[in-house]
C-alpha positions as CSV (number, residue, x, y, z in Angstrom):
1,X,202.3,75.1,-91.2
2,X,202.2,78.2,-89.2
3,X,198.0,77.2,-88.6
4,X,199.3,73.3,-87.3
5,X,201.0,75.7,-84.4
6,X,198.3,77.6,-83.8
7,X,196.0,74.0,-83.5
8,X,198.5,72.8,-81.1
9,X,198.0,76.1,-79.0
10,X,194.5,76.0,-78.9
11,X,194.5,72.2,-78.7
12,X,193.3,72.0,-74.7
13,X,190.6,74.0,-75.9
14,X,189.7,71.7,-78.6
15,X,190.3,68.3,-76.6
16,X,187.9,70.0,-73.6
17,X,184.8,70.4,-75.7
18,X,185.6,66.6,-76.8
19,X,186.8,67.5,-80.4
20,X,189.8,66.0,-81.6
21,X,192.1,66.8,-84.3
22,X,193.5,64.7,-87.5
23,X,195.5,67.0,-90.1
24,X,196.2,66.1,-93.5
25,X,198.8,67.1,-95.4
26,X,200.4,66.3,-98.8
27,X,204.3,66.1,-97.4
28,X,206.3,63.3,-96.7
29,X,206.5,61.4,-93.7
30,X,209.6,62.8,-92.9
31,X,208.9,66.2,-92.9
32,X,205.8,65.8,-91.1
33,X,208.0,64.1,-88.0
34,X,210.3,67.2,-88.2
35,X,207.7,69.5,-88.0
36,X,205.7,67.4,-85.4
37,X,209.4,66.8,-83.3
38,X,210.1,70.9,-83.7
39,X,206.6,72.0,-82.6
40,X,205.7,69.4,-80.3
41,X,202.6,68.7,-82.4
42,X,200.0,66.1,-80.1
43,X,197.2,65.4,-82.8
44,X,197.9,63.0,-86.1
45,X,199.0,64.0,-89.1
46,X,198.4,61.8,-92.1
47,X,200.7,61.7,-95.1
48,X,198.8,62.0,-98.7
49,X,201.5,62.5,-101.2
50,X,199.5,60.8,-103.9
51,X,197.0,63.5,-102.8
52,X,194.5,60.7,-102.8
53,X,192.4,61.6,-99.7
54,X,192.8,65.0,-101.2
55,X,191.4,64.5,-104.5
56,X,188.3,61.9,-103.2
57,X,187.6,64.9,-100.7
58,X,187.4,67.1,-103.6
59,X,189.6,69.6,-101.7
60,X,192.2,69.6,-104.6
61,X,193.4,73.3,-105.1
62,X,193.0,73.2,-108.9
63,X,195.1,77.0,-109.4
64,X,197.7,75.3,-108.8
65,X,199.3,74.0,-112.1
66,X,200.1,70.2,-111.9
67,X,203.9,71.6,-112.7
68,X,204.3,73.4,-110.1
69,X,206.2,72.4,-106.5
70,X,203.6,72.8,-104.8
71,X,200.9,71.1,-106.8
72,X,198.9,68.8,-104.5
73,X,198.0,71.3,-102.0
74,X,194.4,71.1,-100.8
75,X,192.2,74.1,-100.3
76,X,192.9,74.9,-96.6
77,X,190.4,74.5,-94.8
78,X,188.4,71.3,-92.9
79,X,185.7,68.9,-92.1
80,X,183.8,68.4,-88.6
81,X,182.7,64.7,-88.0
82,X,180.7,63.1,-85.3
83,X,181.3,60.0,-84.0
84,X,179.8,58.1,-86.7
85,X,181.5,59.5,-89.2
86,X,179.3,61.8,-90.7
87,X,180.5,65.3,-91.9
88,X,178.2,67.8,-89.9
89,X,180.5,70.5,-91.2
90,X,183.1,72.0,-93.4
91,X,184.6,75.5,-94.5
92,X,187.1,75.5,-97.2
93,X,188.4,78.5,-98.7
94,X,189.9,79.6,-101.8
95,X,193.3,79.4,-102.0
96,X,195.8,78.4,-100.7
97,X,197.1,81.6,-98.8
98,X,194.2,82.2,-96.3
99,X,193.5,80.4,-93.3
100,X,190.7,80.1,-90.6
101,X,192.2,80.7,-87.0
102,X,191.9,77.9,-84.8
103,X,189.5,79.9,-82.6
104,X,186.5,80.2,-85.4
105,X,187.3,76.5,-86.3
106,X,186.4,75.6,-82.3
107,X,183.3,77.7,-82.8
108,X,182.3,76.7,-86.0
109,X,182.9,72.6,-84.5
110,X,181.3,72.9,-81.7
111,X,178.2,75.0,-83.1
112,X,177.9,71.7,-85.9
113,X,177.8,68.9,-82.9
114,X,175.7,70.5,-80.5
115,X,173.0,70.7,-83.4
C-alpha cells in the first residue's frame, strides 16, 4: 500500500500530463475505504477479491501458494491505456516485494502516449 501513497503524492504530476489513475487491488471493499479515508487517496480503486480482473490480466502472482493469506496478489506492477482503450504499455515485475516508484511510472506513461 505504501506505493498507493506515493501515487497520491505524485498524483498532480500525473493528472497534469493528462494521465489518470485506476488501482486494482484484491482486498475488500472495506479496507480499500479505510485506506482511501486514512490517506486521502483521489484516484479509484477497484475491488477484485475473486481476483478475476487479476487472472484475465494474466497478472496473477503464481509463487504464491493458493493456501496462503495472501494468495490473489497480482504481480505489482501496471498497464498504460489511451483513450481507446488500448494498452500502449505495461511493466510488471516479479514478485510481489518490489515496486516501481511513481516517478518511473509517469516517465514510462507518458513516454508510451506521446508515441
Amino acid at each position: 500500500m505504501k506505493q498507493l501513497v506515493e501515487l497520491q503524492a505524485h498524483r498532480d504530476k500525473f493528472e497534469t500530463e493528462g494521465i489518470g489513475l485506476v488501482v486494482v487491488t484484491y482486498d475488500a471493499e472495506k479496507h480499500q475505504r479505510r485506506f482511501v479515508d486514512k490517506y486521502d487517496i483521489g484516484f479509484p480503486l477497484v475491488s477484485d477479491i475473486e481476483i478475476t480482473t487479476v487472472r484475465n490480466m494474466g497478472i496473477l502472482n503464481e509463487q504464491i501458494e493458493s493456501d496462503s493469506e495472501v494468495y490473489g496478489i497480482p504481480y505489482p506492477g501496471f498497464f498504460v491505456l489511451d483513450t481507446s482503450g488500448t494498452i500502449r504499455a505495461r511493466s510488471f515485475l516479479e514478485g510481489y516485494q518490489k515496486r516501481l516508484d511513481a516517478s518511473t511510472v509517469l516517465r514510462i506513461a507518458k513516454a508510451a502516449l506521446t508515441d
